[in-house]
C-alpha positions as CSV (number, residue, x, y, z in Angstrom):
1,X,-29.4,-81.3,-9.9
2,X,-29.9,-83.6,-12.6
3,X,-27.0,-82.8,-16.1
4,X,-29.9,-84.3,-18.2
5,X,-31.5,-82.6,-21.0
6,X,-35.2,-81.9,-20.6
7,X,-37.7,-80.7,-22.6
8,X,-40.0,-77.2,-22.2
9,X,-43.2,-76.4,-23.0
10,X,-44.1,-72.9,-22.3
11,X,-47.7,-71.8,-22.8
12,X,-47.6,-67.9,-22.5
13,X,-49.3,-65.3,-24.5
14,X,-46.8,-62.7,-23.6
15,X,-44.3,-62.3,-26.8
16,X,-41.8,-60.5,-24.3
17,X,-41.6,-63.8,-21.9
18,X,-41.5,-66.0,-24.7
19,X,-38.6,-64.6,-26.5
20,X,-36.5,-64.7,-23.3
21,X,-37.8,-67.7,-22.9
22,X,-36.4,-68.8,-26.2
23,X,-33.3,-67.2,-25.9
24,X,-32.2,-68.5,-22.6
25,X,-33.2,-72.3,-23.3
26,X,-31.6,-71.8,-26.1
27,X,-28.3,-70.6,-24.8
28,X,-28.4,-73.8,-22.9
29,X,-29.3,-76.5,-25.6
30,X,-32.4,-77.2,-23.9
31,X,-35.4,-78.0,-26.6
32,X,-38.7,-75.6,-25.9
33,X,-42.1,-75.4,-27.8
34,X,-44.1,-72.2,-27.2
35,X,-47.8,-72.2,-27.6
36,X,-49.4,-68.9,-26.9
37,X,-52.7,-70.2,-25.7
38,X,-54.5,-73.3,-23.0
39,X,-56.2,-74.8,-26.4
40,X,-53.2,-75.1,-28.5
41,X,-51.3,-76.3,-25.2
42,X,-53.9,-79.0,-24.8
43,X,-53.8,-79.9,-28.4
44,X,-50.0,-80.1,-28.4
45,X,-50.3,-82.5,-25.3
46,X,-52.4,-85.2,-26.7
47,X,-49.1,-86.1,-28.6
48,X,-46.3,-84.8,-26.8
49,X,-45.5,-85.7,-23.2
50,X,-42.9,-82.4,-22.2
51,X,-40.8,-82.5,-18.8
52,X,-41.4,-79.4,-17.7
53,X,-44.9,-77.3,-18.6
54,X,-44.7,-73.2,-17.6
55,X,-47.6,-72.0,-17.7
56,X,-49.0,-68.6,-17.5
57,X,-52.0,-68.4,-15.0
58,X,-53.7,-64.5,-17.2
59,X,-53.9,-66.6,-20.6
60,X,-56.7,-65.3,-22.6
61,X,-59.7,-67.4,-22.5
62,X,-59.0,-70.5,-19.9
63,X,-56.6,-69.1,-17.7
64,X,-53.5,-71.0,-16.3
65,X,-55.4,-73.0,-13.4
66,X,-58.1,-74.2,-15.9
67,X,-55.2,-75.2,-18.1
68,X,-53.9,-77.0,-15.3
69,X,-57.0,-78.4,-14.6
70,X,-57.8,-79.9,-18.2
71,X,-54.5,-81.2,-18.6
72,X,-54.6,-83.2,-15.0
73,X,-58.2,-84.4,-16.0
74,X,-57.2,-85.3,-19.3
75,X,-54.5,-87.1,-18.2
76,X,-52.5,-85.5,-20.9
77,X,-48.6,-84.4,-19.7
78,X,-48.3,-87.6,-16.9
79,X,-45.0,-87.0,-15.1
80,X,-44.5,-83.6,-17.0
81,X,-43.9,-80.9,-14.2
82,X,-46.2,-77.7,-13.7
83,X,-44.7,-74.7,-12.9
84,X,-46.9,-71.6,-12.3
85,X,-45.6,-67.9,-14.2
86,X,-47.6,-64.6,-13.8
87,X,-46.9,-60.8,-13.5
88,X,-49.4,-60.6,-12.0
89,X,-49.0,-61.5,-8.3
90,X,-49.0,-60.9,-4.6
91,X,-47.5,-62.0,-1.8
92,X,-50.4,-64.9,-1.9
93,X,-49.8,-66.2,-5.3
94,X,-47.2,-69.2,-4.8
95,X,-49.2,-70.6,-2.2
96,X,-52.2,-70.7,-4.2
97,X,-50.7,-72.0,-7.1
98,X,-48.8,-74.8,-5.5
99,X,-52.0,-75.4,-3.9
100,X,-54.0,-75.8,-6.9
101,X,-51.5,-78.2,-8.0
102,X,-48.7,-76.5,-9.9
103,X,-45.2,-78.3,-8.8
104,X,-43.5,-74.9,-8.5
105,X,-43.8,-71.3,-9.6
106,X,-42.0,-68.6,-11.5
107,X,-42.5,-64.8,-10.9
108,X,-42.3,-62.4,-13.9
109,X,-40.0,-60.3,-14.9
110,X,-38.1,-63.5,-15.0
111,X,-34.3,-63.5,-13.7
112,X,-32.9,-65.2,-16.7
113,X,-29.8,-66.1,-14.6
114,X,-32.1,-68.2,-12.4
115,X,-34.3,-69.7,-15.0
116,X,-32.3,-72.8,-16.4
117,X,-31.0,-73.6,-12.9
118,X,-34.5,-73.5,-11.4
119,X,-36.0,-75.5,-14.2
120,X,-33.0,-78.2,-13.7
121,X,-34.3,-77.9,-9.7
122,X,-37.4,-78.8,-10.7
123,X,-36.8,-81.7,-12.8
124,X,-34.7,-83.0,-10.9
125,X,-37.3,-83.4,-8.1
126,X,-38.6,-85.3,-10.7
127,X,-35.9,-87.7,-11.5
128,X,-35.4,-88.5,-7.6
């Protein structure tokens, strides 16, 4: 697991999520933006490069895996890591998010004593 600090960008229209969100990487020291929809997301991207993008798949308007989509084909966040987040879910859901190209996936209600650790995981991955 990498001691580095790493950037978030969470893209989540849920206030709940994003305040814990907030709270937790804060806790930590770790610097997060929160955008509440796939437009702003996209927007923020063009001139910001996060390392690690959450990203909600029930957004309103373009859901999470169109998100994912426009930022891929836009080449906007290169290297930046995907991770999937829903309430939303079934037993089904990981697998189809990892195969539609999100690096990893979070469940909601999040465990927030697993967040920070899983996010360092994931970046991590990155760094090898």
């Amino acid at each position: 697991m990498s001691a580095e600090p790493f950037s978030v960008l969470l893209v989540d229209d849920d206030e709940t999520t994003s305040n814990l969100f907030k709270m937790v990487l804060d806790h930590h020291h770790l610097p997060l933006t929160v955008v509440h929809d796939a437009e702003t997301a996209l927007d923020y991207l063009k001139s910001n490069t996060p390392d690690v993008i959450v990203i909600d798949i029930f957004l309103p308007g373009m859901d999470g895996y169109q998100t994912l989509a426009a930022i891929r084909k836009n080449g906007l966040g290169t290297g930046s890591i995907c991770i999937a987040t829903t309430s939303y879910y079934t037993t089904d859901t990981k697998t189809e998010a990892l195969t539609r190209g999100f690096n990893g996936y979070l469940p909601k209600p999040l465990d927030t004593d697993r967040l920070v650790p899983y996010l360092k995981q994931m970046f991590g991955e990155k760094q090898s």
